[in-house]
C-alpha positions as CSV (number, residue, x, y, z in Angstrom):
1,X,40.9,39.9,12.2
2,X,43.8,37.0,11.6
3,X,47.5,38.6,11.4
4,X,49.0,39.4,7.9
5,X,51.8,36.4,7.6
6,X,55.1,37.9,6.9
7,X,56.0,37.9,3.2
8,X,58.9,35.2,2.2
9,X,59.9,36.8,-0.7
10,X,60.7,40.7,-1.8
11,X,58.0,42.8,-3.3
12,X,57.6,42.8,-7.2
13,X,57.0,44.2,-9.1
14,X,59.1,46.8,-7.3
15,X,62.4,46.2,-5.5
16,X,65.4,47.7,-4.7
17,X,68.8,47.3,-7.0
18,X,71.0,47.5,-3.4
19,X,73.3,44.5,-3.1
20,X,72.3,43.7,0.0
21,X,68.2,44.2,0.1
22,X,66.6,41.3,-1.2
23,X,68.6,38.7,1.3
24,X,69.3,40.6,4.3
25,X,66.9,44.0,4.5
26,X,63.6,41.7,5.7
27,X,62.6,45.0,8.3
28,X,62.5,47.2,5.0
29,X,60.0,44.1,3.7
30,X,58.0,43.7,6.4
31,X,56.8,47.5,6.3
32,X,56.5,47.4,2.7
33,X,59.1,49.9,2.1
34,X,59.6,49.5,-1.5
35,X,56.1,49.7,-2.1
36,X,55.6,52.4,-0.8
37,X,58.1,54.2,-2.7
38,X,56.6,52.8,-6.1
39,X,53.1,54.5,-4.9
40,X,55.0,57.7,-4.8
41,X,56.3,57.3,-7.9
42,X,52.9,55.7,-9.5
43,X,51.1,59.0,-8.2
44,X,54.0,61.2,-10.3
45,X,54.9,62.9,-7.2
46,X,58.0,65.0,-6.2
47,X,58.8,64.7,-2.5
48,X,60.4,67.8,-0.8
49,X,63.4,67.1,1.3
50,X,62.5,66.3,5.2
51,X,65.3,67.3,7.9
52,X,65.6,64.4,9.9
53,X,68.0,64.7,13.4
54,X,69.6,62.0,14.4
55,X,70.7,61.9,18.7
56,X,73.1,59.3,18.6
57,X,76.9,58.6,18.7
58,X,77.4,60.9,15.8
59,X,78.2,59.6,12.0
60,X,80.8,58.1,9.4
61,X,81.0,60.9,7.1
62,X,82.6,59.3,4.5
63,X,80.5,56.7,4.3
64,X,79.1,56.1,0.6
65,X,75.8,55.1,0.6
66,X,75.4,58.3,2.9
67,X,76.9,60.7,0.6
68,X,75.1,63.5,0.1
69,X,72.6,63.5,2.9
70,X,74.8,64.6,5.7
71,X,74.8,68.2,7.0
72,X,77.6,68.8,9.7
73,X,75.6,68.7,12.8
74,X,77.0,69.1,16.3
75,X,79.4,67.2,18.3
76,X,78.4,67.7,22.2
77,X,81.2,66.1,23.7
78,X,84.0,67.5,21.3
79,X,82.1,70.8,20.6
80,X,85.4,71.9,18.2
81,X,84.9,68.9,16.3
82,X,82.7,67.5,13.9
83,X,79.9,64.6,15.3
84,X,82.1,61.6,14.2
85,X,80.7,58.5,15.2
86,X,83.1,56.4,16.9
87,X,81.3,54.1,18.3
88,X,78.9,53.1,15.6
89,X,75.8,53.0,16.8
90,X,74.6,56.2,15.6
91,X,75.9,55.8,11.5
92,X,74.0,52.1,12.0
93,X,70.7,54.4,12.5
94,X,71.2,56.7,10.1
95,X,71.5,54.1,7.3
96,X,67.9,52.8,8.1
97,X,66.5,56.3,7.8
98,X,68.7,57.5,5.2
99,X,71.0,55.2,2.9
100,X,70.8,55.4,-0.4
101,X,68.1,53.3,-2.6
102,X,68.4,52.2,-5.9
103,X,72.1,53.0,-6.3
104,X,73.1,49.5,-6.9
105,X,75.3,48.9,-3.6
106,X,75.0,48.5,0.0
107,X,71.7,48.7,1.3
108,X,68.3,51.1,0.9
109,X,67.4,53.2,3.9
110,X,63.7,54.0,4.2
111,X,63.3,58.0,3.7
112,X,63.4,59.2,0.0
113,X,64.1,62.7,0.2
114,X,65.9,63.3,3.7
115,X,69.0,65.2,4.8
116,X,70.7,64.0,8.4
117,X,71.3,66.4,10.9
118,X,74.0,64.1,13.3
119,X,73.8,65.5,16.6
120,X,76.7,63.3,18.8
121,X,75.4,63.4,22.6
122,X,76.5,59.7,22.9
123,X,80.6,59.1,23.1
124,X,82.4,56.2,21.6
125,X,81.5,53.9,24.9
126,X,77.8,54.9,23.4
127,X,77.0,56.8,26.7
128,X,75.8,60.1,27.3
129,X,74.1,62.8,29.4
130,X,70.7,63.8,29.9
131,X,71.8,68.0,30.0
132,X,73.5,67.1,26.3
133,X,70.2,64.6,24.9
134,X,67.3,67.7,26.2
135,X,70.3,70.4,24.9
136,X,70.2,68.2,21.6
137,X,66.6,68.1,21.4
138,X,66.1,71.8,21.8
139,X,68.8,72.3,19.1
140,X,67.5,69.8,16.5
141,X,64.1,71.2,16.4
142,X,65.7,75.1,16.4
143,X,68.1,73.7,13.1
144,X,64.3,72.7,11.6
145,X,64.1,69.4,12.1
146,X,61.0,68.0,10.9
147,X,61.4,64.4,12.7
148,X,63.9,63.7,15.6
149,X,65.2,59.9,16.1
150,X,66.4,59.2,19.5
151,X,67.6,55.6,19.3
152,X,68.8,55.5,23.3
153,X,67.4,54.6,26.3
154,X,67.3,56.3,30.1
155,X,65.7,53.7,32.7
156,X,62.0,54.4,33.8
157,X,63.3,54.4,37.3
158,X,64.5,58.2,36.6
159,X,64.1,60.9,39.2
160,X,60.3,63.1,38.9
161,X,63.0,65.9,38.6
162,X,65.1,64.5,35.8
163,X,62.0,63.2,34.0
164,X,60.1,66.8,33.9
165,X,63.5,68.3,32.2
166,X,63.2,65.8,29.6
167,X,59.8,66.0,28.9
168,X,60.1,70.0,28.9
169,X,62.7,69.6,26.1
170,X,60.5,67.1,24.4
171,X,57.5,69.6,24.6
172,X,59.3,72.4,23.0
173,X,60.5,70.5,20.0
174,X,56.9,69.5,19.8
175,X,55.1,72.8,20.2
176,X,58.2,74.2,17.2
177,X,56.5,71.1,14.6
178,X,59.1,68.3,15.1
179,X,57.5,64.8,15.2
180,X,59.6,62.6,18.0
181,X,60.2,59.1,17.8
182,X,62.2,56.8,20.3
183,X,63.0,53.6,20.6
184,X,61.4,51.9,23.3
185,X,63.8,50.9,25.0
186,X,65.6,46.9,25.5
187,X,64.2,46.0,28.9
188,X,63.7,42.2,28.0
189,X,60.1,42.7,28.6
190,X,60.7,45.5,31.5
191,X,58.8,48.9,31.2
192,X,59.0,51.3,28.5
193,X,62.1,53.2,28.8
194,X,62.7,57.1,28.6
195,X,62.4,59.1,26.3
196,X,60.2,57.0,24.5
197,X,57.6,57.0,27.5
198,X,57.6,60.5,27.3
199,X,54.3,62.8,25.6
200,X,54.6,63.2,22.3
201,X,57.1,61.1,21.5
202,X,55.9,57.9,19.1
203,X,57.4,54.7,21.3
204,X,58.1,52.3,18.9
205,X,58.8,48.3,20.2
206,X,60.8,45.8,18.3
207,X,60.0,42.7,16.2
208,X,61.7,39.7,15.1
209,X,61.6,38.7,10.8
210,X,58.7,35.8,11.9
211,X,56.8,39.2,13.4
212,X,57.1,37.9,16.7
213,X,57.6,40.4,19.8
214,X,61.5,40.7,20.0
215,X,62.3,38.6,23.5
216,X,64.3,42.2,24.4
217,X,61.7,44.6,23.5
218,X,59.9,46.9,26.2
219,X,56.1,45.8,27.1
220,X,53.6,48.8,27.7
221,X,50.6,50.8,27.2
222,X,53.3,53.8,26.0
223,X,53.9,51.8,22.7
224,X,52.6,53.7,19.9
225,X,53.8,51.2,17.1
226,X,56.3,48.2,15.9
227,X,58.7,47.7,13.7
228,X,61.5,45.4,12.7
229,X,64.2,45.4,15.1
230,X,65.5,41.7,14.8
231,X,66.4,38.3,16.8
232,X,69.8,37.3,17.7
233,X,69.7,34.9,14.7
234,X,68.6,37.8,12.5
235,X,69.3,40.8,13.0
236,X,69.2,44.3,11.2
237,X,71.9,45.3,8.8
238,X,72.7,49.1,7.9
239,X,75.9,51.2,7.5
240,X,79.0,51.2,9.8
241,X,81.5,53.4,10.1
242,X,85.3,52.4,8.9
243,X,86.6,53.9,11.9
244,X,85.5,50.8,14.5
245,X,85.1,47.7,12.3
246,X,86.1,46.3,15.5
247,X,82.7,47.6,17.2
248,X,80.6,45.0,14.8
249,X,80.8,41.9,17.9
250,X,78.5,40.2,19.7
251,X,76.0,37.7,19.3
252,X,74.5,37.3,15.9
253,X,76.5,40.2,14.6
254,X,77.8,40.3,11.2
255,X,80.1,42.4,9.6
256,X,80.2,42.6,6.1
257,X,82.1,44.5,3.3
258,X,81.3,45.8,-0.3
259,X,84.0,47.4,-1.6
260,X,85.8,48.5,1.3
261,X,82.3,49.6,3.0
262,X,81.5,48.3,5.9
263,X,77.7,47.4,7.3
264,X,76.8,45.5,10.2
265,X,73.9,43.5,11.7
266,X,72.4,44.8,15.8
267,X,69.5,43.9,17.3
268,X,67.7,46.7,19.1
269,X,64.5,48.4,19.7
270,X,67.5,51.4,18.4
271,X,67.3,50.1,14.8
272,X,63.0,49.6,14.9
273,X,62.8,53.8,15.6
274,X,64.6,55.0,12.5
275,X,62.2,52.9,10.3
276,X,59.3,54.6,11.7
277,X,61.7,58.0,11.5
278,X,62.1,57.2,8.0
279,X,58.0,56.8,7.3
280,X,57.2,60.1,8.8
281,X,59.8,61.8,6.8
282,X,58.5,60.4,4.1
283,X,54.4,61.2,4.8
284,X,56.1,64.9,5.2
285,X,58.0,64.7,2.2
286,X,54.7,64.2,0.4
287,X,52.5,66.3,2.5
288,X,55.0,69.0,4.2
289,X,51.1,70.6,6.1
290,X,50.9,67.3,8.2
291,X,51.3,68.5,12.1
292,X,53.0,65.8,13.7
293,X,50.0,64.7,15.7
294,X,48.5,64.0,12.2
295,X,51.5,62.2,10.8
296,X,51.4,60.0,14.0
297,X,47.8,59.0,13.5
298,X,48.4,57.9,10.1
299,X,51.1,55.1,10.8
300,X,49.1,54.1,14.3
301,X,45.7,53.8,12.4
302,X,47.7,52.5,9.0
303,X,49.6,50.1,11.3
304,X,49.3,46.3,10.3
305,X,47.6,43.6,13.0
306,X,49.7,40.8,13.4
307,X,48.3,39.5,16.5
308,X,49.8,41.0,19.3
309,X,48.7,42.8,22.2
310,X,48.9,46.8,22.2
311,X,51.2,46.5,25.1
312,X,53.7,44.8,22.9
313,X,53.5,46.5,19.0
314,X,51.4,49.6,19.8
315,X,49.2,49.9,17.3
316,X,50.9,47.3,15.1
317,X,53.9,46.9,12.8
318,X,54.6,49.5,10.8
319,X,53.2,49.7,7.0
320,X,54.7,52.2,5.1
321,X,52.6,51.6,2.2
322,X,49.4,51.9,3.7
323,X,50.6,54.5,5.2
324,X,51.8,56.6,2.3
């Protein structure tokens, strides 16, 4: 079968009234995002609200087009103190699982009906350790977390030792109902990076807006599934916190401001995982039964072709609306 070309234009009928969707959210297009919400709303539905953790650098909790879908998490490293993000990495994921659509500002995250649970295991130099990420996975799937995003990377060359924690902690968020996702890790084409190479956790690689493999993405036969993660021309824009404007640098990084809100462009395998984060959360929003074997089999099988090899996209790039 030929590859889907990518789509030039947003989808109509349906689209999203954010300012900045129809010029700058092209990963939320790809997957077919908006389309996906309209079938939900075509069917008459009513989603139930999905717990979605995020293990990152914590969030900006005054950000908002995040108002609202915040719970208070944990901070790790400051356990006295709420999870913060001063780095920014960690409010840049939660705005592509969970900012809010249709509000007329900003941008649209992907999940409908999703509350954050920001749990800060990465400090503001956007390091961490592995005892605080398996601690933080445990916890996140004890505090009900239906889908856990881990947008950070620990190399493959990890001890047996270290490697067998991690995949312990992975296994009992797993065996309480959690469906894992992880970014695959930006090796520039080197293996597929813990945790994301881990069982039962859905590795997902990174494309560029032409649906090219990203040149920084991970290549192997752990990739589950794609999704839009950006080039350094284009890269992916979400929320940023107003702590560490300063944070937004680097190539093909763009800071931009509505209001006094800040959002900022990164390239990552990092911003391709909360997409597919977001599109489980929203197959469970719909169908709260679905184990999380069964919501991974429907994005892999629902995934689009478009002409790469499984040990670059997985199963494909991500379609949400096929999906749903």
């Amino acid at each position: 079968s030929f590859p889907t070309p990518p789509p030039t234009t947003p989808e109509t009928p349906f689209t999203f009234t954010d300012t900045y969707y129809t010029a700058q959210q092209w990963n939320l297009q790809r997957s077919d995002v908006a389309r996906a919400w309209q079938l939900v709303a075509a069917q008459g539905l009513t989603p139930q609200t999905v717990r979605v953790a995020v293990i990152d650098s914590g969030v900006d909790f005054g950000h908002p087009d995040l108002v609202g879908r915040l719970l208070t998490g944990i901070n790790y490293i400051t356990p006295s103190s709420l999870p913060n993000d001063d780095f920014g990495h960690g409010t840049h994921v939660t705005g592509i699982v969970a900012a809010l659509a249709n509000n007329g500002k900003g941008i649209a995250g992907g999940a409908s009906h999703v509350e954050i649970d920001p749990l800060k295991m990465l400090g503001s130099d956007g390091s961490g350790t592995i005892a605080n990420l398996n601690l933080a996975i445990c916890d996140a799937a004890d505090r009900g977390a239906d889908v856990i995003n881990m947008s950070l990377e620990v190399p493959a060359s990890l001890s047996t030792v270290l490697a067998d924690q991690m995949q312990a902690a992975v296994d009992y968020a797993y065996n309480r109902g959690s469906v894992i996702v992880a970014a695959a890790g930006n090796s520039n084409g080197g293996p597929v990076y813990y945790p994301a190479r881990l069982n039962h956790v859905i590795a997902v690689a990174a494309t560029t807006p032409e649906n090219m493999r990203a040149s920084y993405s991970a290549i192997g036969t752990q990739l589950d599934i794609a999704a839009g993660g950006g080039s350094f021309t284009k890269n992916v824009l979400s929320t940023w916190p107003a702590s560490v404007p300063g944070n937004c640098t680097g190539t093909g990084r763009v800071l931009l401001t509505e209001g006094g809100v800040y959002y900022c462009t990164e390239p990552g395998t990092s911003m391709a995982a909360p997409l597919v984060s977001a599109a489980a959360a929203l197959l469970l929003s719909l169908r709260p039964s679905l184990t999380s074997d069964q919501v991974e089999a429907i994005l892999e099988q629902t995934a689009r072709n478009i002409g790469l090899p499984n040990t670059q996209a997985g199963a494909g790039l991500l379609d949400m609306a096929a999906a749903v």
